[in-house]
N, CA, C and O atoms as CSV, one atom per row, in Angstrom:
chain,resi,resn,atom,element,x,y,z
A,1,UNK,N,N,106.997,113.643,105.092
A,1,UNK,CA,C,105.852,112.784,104.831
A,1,UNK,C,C,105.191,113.103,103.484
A,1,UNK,O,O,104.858,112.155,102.773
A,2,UNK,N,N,104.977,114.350,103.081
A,2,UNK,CA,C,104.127,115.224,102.395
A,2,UNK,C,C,105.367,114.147,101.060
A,2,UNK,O,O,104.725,113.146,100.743
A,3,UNK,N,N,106.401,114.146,100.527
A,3,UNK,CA,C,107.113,113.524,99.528
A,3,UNK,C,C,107.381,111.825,99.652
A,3,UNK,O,O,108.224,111.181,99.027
A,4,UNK,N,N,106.527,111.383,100.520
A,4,UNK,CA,C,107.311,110.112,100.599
A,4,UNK,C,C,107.339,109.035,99.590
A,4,UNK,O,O,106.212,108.554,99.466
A,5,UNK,N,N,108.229,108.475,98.813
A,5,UNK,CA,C,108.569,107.948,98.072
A,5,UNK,C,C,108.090,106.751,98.165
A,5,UNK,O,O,107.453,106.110,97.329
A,6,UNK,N,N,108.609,106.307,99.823
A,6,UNK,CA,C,108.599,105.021,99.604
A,6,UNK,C,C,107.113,104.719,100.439
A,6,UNK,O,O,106.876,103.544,100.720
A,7,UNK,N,N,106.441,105.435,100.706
A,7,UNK,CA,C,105.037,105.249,101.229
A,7,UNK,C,C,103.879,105.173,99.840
A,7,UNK,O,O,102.956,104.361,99.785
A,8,UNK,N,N,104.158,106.112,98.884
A,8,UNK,CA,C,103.616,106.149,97.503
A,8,UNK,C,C,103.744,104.556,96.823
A,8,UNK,O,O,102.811,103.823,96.495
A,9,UNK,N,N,105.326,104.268,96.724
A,9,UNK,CA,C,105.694,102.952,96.357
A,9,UNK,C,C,104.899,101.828,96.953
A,9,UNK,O,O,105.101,100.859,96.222
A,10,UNK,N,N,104.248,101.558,97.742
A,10,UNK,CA,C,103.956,100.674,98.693
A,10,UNK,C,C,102.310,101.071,98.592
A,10,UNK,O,O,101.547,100.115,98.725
A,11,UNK,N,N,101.809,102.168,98.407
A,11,UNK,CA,C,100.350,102.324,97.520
A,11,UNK,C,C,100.601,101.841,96.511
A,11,UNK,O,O,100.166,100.689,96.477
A,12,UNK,N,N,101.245,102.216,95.367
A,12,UNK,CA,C,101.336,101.159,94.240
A,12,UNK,C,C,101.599,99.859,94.405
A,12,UNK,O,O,100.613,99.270,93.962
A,13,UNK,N,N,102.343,99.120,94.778
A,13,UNK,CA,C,102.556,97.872,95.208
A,13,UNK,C,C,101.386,96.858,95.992
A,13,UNK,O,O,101.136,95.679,95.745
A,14,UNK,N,N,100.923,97.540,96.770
A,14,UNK,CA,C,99.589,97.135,96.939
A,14,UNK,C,C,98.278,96.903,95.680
A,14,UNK,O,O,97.508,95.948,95.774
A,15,UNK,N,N,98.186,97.850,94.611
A,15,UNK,CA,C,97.212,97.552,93.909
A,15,UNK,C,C,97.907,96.731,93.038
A,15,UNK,O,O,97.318,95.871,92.384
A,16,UNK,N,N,99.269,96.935,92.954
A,16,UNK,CA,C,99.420,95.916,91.808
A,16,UNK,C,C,99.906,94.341,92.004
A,16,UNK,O,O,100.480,93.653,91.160
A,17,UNK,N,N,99.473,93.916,93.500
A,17,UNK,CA,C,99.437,92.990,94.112
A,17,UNK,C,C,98.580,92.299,94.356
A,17,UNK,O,O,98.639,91.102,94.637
A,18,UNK,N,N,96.864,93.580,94.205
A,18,UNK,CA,C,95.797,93.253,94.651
A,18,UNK,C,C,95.777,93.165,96.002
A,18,UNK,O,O,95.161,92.190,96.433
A,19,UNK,N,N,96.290,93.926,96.840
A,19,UNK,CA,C,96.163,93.415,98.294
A,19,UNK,C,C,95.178,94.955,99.119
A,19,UNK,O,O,95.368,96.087,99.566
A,20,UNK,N,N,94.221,94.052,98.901
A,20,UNK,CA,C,93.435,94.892,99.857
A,20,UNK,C,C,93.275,94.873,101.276
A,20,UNK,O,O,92.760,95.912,101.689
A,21,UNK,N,N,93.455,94.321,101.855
A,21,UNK,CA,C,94.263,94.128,103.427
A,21,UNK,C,C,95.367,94.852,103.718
A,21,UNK,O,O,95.330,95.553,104.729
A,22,UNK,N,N,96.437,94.831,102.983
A,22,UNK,CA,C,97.461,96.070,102.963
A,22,UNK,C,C,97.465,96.922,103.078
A,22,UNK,O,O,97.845,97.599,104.033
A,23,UNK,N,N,96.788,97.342,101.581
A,23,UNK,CA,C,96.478,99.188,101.254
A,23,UNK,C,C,95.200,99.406,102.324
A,23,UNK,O,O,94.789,100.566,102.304
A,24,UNK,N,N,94.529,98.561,103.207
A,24,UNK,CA,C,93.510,99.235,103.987
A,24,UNK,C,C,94.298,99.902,105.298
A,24,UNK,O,O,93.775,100.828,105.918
A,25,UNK,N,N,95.290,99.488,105.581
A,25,UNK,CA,C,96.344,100.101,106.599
A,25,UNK,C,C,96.263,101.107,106.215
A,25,UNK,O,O,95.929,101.816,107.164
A,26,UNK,N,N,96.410,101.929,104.960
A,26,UNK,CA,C,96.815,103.174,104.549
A,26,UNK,C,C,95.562,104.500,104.946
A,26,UNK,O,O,95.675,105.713,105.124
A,27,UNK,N,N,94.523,103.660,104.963
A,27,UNK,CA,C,93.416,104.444,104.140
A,27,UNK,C,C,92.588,104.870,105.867
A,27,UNK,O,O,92.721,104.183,106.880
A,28,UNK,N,N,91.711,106.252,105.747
A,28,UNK,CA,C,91.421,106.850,106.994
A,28,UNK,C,C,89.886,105.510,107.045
A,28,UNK,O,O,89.127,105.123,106.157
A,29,UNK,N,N,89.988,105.202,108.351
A,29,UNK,CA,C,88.772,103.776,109.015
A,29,UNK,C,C,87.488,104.567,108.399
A,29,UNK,O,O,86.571,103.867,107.969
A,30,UNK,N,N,87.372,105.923,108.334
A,30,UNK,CA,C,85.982,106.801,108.441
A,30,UNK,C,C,85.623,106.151,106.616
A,30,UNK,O,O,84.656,105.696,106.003
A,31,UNK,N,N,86.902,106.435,106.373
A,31,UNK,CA,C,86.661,105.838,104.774
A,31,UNK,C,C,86.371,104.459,104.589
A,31,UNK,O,O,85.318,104.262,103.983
A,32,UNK,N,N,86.873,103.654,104.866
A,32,UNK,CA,C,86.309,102.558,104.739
A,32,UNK,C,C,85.112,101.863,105.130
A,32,UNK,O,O,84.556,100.988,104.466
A,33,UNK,N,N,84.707,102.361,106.384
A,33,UNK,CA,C,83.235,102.787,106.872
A,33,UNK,C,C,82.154,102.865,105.838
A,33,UNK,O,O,81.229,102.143,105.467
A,34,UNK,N,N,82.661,104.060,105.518
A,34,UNK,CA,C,81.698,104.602,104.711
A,34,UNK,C,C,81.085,104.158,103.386
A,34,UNK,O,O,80.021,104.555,102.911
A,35,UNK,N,N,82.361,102.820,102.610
A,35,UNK,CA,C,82.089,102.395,101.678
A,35,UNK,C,C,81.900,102.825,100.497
A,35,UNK,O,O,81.544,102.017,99.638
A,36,UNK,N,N,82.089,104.189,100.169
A,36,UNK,CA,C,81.615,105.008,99.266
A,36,UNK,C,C,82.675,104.251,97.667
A,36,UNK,O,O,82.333,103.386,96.861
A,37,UNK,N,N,83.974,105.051,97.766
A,37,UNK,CA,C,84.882,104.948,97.194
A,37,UNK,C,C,85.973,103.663,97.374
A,37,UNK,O,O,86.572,103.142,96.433
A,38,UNK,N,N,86.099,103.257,98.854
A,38,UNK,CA,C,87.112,102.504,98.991
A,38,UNK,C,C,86.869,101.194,99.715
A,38,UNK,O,O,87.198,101.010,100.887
A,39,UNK,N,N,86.134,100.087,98.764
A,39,UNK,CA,C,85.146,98.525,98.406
A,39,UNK,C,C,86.501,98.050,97.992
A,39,UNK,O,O,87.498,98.470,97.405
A,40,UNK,N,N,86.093,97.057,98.534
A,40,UNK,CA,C,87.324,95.653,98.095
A,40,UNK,C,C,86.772,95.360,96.406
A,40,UNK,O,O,87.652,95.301,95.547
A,41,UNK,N,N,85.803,95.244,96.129
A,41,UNK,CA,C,85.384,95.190,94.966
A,41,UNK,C,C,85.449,95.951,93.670
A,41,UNK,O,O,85.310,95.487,92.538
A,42,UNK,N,N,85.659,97.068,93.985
A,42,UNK,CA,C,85.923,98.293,93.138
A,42,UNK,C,C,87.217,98.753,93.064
A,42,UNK,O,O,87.475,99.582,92.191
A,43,UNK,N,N,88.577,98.157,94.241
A,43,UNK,CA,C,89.638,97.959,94.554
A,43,UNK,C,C,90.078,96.911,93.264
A,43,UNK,O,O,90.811,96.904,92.275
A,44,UNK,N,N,89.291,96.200,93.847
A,44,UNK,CA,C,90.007,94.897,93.276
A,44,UNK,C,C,89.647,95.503,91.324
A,44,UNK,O,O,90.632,95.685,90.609
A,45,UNK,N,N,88.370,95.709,90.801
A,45,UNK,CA,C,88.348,96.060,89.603
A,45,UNK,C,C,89.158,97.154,89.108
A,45,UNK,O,O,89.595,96.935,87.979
A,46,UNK,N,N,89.473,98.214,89.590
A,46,UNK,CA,C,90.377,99.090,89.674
A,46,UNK,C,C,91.927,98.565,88.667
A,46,UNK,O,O,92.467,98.826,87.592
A,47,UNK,N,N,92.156,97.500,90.123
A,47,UNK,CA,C,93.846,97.240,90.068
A,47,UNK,C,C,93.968,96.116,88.506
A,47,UNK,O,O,94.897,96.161,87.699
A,48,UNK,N,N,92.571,95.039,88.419
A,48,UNK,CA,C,92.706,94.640,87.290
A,48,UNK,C,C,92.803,95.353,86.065
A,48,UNK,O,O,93.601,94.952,85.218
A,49,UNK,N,N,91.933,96.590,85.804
A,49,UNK,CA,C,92.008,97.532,84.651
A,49,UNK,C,C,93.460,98.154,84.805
A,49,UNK,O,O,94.023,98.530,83.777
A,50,UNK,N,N,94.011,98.266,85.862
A,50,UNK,CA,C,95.505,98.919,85.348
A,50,UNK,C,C,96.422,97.729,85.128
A,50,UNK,O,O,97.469,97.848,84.492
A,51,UNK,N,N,96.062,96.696,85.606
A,51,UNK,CA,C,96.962,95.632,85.007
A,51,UNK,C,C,97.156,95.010,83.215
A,51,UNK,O,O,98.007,94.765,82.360
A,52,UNK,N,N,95.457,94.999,83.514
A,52,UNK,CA,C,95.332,95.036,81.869
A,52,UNK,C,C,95.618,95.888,80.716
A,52,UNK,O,O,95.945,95.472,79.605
A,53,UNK,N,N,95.420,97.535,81.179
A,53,UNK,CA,C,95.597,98.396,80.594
A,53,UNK,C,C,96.742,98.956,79.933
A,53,UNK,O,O,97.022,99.204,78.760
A,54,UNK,N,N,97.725,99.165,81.822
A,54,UNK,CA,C,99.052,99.240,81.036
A,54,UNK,C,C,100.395,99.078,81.955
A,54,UNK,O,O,101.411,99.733,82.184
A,55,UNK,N,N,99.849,97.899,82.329
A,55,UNK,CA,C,101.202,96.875,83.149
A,55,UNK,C,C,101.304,97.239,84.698
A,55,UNK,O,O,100.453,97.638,85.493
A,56,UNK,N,N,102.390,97.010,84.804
A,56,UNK,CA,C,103.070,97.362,86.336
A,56,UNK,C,C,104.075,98.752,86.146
A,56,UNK,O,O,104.555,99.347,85.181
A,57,UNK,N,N,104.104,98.898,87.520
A,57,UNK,CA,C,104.509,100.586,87.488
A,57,UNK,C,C,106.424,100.127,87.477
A,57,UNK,O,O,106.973,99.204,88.078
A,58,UNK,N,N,107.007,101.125,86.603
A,58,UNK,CA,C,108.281,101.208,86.294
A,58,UNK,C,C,108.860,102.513,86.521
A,58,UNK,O,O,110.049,102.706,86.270
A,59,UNK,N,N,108.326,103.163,86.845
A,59,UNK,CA,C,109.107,104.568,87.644
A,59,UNK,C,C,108.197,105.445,88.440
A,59,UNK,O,O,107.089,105.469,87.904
A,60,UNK,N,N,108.250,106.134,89.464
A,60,UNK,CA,C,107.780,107.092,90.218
A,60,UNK,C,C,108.285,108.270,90.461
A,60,UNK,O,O,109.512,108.286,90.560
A,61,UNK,N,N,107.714,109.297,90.595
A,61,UNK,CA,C,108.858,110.791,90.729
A,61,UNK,C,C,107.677,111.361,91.102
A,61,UNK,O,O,106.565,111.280,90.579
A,62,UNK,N,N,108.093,112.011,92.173
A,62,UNK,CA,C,107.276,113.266,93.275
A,62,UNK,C,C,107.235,114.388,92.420
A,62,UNK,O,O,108.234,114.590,91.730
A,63,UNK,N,N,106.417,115.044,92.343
A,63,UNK,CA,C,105.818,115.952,91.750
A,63,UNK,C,C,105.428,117.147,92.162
A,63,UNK,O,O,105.808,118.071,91.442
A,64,UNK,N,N,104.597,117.518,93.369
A,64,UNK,CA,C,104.551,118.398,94.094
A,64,UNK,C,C,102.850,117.815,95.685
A,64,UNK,O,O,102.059,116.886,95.851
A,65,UNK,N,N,103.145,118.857,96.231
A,65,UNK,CA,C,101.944,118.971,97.206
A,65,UNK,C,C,100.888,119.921,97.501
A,65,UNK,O,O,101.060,120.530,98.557
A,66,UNK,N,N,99.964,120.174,96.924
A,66,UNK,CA,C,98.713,120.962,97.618
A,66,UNK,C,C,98.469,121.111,98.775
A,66,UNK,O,O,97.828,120.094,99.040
A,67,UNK,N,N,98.536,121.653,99.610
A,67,UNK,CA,C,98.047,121.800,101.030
A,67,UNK,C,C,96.480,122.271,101.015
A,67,UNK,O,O,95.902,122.919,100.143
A,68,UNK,N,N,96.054,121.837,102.039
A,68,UNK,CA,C,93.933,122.091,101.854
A,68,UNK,C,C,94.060,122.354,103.745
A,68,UNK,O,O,95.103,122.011,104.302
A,69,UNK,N,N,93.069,122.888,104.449
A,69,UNK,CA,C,92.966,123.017,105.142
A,69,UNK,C,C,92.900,121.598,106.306
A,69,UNK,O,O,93.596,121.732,107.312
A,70,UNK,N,N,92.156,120.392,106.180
A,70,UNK,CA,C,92.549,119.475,106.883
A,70,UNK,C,C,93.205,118.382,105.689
A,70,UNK,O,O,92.290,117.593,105.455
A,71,UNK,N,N,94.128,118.103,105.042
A,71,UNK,CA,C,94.733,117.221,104.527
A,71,UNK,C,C,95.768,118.138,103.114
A,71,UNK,O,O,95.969,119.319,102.833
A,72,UNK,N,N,96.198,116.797,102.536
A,72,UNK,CA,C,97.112,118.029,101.502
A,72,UNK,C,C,97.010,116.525,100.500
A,72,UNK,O,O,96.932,115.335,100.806
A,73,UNK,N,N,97.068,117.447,98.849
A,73,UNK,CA,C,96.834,116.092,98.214
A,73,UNK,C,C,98.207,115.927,97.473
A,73,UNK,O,O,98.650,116.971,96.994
A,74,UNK,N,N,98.842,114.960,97.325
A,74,UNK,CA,C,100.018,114.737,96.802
A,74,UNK,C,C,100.032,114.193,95.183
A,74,UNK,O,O,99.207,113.551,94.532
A,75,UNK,N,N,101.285,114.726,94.875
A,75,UNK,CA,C,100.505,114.757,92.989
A,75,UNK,C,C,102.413,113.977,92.845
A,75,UNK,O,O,103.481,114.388,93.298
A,76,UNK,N,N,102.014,112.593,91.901
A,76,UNK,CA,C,103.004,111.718,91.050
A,76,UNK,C,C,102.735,111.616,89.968
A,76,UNK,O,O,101.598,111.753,89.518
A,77,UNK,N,N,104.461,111.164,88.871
A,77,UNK,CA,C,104.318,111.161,87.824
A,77,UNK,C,C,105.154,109.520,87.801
A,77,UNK,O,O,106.172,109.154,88.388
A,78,UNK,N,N,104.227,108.782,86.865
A,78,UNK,CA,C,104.925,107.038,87.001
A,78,UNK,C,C,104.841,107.086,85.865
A,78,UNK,O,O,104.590,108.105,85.221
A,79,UNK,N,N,105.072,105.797,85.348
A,79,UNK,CA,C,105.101,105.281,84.183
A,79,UNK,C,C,105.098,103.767,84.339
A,79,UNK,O,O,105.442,103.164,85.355
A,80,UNK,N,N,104.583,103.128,82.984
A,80,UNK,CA,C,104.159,101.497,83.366
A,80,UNK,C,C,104.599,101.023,81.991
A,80,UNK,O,O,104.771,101.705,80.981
A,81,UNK,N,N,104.776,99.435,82.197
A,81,UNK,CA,C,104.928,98.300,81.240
A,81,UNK,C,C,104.735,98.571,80.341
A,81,UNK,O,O,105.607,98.894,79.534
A,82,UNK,N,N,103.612,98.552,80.128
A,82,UNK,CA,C,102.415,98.300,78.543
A,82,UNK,C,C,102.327,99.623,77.694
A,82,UNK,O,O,101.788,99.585,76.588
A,83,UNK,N,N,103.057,101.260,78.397
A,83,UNK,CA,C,102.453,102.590,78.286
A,83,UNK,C,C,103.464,103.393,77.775
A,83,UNK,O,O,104.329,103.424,78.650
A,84,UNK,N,N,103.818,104.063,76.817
A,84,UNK,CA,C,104.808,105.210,76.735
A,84,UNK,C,C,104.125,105.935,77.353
A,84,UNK,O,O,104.970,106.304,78.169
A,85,UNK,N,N,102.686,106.772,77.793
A,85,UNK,CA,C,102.357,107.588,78.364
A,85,UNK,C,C,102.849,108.016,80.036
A,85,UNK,O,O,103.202,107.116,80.799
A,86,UNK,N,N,102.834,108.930,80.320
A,86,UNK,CA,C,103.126,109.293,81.673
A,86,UNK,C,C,101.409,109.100,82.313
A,86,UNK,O,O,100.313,109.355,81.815
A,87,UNK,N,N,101.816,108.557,83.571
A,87,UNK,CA,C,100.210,108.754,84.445
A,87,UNK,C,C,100.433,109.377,85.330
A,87,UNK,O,O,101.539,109.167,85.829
A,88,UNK,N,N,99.614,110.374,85.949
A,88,UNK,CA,C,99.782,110.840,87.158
A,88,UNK,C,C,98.796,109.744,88.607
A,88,UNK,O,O,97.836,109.028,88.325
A,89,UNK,N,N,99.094,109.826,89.370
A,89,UNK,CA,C,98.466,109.479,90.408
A,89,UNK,C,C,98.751,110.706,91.686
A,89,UNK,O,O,99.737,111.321,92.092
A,90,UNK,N,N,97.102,110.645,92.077
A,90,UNK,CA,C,97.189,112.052,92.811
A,90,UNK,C,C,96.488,111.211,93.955
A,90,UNK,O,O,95.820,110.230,93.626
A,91,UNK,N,N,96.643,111.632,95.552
A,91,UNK,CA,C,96.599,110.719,96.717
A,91,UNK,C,C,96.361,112.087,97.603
A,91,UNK,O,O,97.077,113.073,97.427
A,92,UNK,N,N,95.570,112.070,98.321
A,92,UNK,CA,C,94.921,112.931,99.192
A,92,UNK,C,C,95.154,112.118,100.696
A,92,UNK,O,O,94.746,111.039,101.124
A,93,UNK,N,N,95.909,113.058,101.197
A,93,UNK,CA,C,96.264,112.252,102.957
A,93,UNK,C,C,95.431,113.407,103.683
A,93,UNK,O,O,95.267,114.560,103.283
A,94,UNK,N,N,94.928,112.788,104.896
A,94,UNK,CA,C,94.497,113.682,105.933
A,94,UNK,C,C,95.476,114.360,106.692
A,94,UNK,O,O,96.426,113.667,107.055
A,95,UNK,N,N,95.470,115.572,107.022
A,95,UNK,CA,C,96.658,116.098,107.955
A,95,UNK,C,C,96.942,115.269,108.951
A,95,UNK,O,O,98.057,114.811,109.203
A,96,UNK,N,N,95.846,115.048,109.583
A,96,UNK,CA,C,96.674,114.790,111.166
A,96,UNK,C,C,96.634,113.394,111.148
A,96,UNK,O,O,97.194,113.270,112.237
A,97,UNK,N,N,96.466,112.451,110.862
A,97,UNK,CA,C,96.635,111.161,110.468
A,97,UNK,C,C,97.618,110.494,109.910
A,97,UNK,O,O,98.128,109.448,110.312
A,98,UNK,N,N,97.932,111.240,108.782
A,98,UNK,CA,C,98.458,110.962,107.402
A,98,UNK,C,C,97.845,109.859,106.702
A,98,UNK,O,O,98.400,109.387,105.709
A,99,UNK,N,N,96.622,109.357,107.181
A,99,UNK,CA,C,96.251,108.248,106.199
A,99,UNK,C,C,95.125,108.794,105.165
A,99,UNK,O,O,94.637,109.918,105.279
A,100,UNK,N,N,94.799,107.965,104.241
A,100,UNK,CA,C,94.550,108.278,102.728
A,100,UNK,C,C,93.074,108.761,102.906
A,100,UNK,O,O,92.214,108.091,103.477
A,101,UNK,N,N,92.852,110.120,102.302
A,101,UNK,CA,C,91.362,110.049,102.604
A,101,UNK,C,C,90.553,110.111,101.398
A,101,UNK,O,O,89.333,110.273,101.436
A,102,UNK,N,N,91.364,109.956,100.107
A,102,UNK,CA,C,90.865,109.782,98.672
A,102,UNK,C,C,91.705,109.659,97.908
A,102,UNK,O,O,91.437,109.511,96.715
C-alpha cells in the first residue's frame, strides 16, 4: 500500500481532471468535515494553478515512505508538460484507513 503506484496515479488524475467527487473517496471523512485544507474550492484552485503552471503529469516514481506513529507520509517524484523541473508530491495516509489525511 505504503508504494502504490497506481493509487498515487489516480490522486493525480483526479486533480488533473478536477474531480472532486473522486479524490473525496480518497481523503479521511474527519477531513473533509473539518474543511480546513480539503474545500472543493481550494481543490478546484489548486488543480487550475497546476494546470496552468506546468501541464499534466508525465511520469511518476516512488520515492520513499516515512512512517509517523498513526499514518506514514509517502514522498513522489513526477514530472509535467509545461516543466523540465522535477516536483515532488508528498501524501500523508492514515494507518489504519489508508485514506489521505493531508
Amino acid at each position: 500500500m505504503k508504494g502504490n503506484k497506481a493509487l498515487v496515479q489516480s490522486i493525480i488524475n483526479c486533480h488533473e481532471t478536477n474531480d472532486f467527487e473522486s479524490l473525496s473517496s480518497y481523503v479521511l471523512e474527519s477531513e473533509i468535515e473539518a474543511g480546513t485544507w480539503f474545500t472543493e474550492k481550494r481543490f478546484k484552485e489548486v488543480c487550475e494553478a497546476i494546470k496552468q503552471e506546468i501541464g499534466s503529469n508525465t511520469s511518476l516514481e516512488y520515492i520513499d515512505t516515512l512512517n509517523r506513529q498513526s499514518s506514514y507520509l509517502t514522498l513522489w517524484k513526477t514530472t509535467y508538460s509545461k516543466s523540465e523541473d522535477e516536483v515532488l508530491w508528498q501524501i500523508i495516509f492514515d494507518s489504519s484507513s489508508n485514506k489521505i489525511k493531508l
